[in-house]
C-alpha positions in Angstrom: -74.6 135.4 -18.1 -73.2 136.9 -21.7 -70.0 137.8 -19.8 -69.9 134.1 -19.3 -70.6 132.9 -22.1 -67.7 135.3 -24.1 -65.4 134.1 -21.7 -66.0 130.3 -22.2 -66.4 131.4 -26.1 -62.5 132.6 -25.8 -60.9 129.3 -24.0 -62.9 127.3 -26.1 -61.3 128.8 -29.5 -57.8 128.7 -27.5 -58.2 125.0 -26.8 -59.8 124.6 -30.6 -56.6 125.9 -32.0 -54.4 123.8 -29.8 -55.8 120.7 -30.8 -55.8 121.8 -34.5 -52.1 122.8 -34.5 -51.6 119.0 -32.0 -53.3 117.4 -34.6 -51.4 118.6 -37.7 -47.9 117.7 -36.0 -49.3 114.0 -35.4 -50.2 113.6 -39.2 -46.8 115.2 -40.3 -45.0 112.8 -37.8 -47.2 110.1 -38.6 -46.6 110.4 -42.4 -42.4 111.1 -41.9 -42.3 107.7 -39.5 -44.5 106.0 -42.8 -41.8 107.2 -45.2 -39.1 105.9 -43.2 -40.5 103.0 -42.1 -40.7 101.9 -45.7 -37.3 102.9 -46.4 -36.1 100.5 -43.7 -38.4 97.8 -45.4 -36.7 98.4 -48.6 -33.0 98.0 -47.3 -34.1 94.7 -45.2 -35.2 93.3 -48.7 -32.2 94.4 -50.6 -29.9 92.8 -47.7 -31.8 89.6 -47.8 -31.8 89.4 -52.2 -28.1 90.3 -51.6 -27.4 87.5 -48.9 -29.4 85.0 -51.1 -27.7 85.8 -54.6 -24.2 85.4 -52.5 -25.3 82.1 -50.7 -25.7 81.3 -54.0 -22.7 82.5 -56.0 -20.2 82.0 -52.5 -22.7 79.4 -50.3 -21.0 75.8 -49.5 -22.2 74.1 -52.9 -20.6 76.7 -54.7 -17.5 76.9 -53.3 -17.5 73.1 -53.1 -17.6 73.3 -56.9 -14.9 75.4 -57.5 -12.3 73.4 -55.4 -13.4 70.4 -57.2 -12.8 72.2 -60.3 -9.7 73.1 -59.7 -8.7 69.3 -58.2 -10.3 68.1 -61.2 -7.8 70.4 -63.8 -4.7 69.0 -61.7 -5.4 65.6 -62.2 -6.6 65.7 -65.6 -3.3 67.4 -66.2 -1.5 64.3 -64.7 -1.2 61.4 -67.2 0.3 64.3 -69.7 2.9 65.1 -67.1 3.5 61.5 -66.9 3.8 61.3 -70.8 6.0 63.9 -71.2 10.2 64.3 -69.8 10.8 67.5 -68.1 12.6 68.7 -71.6 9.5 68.4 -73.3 7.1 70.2 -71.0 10.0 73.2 -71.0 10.2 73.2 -75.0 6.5 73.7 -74.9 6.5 76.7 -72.9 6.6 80.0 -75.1 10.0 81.6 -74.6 10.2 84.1 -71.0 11.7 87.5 -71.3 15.4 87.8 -69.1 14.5 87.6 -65.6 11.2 86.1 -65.7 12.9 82.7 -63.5 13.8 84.8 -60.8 10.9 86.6 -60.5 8.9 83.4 -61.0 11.2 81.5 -58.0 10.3 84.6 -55.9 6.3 84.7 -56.2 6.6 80.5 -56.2 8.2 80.8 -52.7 6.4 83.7 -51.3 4.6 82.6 -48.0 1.3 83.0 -50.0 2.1 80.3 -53.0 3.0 78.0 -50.0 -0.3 77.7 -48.7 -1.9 74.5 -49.7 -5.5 74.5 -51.3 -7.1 73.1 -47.7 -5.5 76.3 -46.3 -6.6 78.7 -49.1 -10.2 77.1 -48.7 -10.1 77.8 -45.0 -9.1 81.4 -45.4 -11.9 81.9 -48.0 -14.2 80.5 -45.7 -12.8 82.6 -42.9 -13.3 85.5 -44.6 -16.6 84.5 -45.7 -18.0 84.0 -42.4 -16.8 87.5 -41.2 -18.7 89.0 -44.2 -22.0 87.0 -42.9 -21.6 88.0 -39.1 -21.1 91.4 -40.5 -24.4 91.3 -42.4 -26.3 89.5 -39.8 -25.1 92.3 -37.0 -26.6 95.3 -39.7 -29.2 93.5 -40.5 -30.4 93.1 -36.9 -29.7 96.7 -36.1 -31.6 97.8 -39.1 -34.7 95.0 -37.4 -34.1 96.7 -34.4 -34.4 100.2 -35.6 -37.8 99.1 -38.0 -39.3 98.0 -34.5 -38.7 100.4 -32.9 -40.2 103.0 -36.0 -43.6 100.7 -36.0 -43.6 101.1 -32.3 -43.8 104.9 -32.7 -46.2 104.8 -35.3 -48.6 102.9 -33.4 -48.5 105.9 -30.4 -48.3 108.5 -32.9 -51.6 107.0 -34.3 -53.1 106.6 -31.1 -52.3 109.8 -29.9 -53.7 111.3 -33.5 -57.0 109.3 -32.8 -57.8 110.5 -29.2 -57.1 114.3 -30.7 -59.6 113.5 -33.3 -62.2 112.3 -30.6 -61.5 115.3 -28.6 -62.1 117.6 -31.5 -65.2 115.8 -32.2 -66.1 116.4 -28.9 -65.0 119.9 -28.8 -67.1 120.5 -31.7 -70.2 119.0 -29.9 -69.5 121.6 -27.1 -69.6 124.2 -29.6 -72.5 123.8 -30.5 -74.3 123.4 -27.3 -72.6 126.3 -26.6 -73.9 128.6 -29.4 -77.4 127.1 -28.6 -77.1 128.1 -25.5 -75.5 131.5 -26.6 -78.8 131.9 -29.2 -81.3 131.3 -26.5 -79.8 133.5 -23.7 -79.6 136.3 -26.5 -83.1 135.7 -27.3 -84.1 136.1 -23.5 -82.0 139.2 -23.5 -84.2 140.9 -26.4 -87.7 139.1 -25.0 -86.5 141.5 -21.8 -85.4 144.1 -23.3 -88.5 144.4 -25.2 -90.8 143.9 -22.2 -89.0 146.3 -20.9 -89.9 148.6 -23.4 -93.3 147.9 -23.1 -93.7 148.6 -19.6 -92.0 151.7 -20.3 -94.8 152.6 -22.1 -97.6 151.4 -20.7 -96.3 153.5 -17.6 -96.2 156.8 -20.0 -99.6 156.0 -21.3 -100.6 155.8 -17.5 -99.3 158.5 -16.6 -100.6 160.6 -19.8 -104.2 159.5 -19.2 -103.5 160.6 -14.8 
């Protein structure tokens, strides 16, 4: 029975020290997939402060403004172009270093000058829109990626709860078993001292014969 007992005494401290060491790793996952987890939070509310300053700053009402601005300089500009001859609106301009016309006629007829404002509008729009789908796509991977983080957490806790429960249980077991340990070392000395007993009782037999 002792031999028995030792033996289950052994597997039990093996399968102690498993779960201990199981249950160590599940906290240290558990805490990493926390720390990243909210890391992920953090970037998600950075992109969405970011997007909402630059719907601000670049949305439709502001960009609205700033064409209007600009249509709004060109024809306030128009009743002194109308008041002025060509000679004066030339005397007014500050005198250009050699060169500067031909330079000036180049840029002025470059493809980009061409473009009207509707077409510059357009392509700052275009480019705009790329910039958005761009955002959107990393923002749903970094959704994605979050989801799939909280998703691991919630085994990693599960699994970290049924270690604890088998611990707890393990710990019940231990004690039954050094109960049972106590009482079949009891029985072993109760024998052993019976044993004695009889030993002499049979001498005293024996002596008195």
């Amino acid at each position: 029975m002792a031999e028995v007992l030792a033996k289950k005494e052994e597997l039990a401290d093996r399968l102690e020290k498993a779960n201990e060491e199981a249950i160590a790793s599940a906290i240290a996952e558990e805490e990493q997939l926390t720390r990243e987890i909210q890391a992920e939070n953090n970037e998600l509310e950075t992109d969405n402060e970011s997007d909402f300053t630059a719907s601000i700053g670049n949305g439709g009402c502001g960009v609205n403004i700033d064409w209007s601005e600009m249509l709004a300089d060109y024809d306030a500009r128009e009743p002194w172009r109308q008041s002025n001859s060509w000679g004066d609106i030339v005397e007014e301009e500050p005198a250009r270093p050699p060169g500067h016309g031909i330079h000036m006629h180049e840029k002025l007829s470059s493809p980009s000058r061409k473009r009207t404002i509707a077409e510059s509008k357009k392509k700052h729009e275009e480019k705009q829109l790329k910039a958005q789908q761009l955002r959107d796509k990393l923002r749903e991977e970094k959704t994605l990626k979050l989801q799939k983080l909280l998703e691991r957490e919630k085994e990693v806790r599960k699994w970290k709860e049924e270690l604890l429960d088998q611990r707890r249980r393990m710990m019940d077991e231990k004690l039954l078993h050094a109960e049972l340990k106590r009482e079949v070392q009891l029985q072993a000395i109760v024998k052993k001292a019976q044993e004695e007993e009889a030993k002499v009782k049979e001498g005293m037999q024996q002596l008195y014969m």
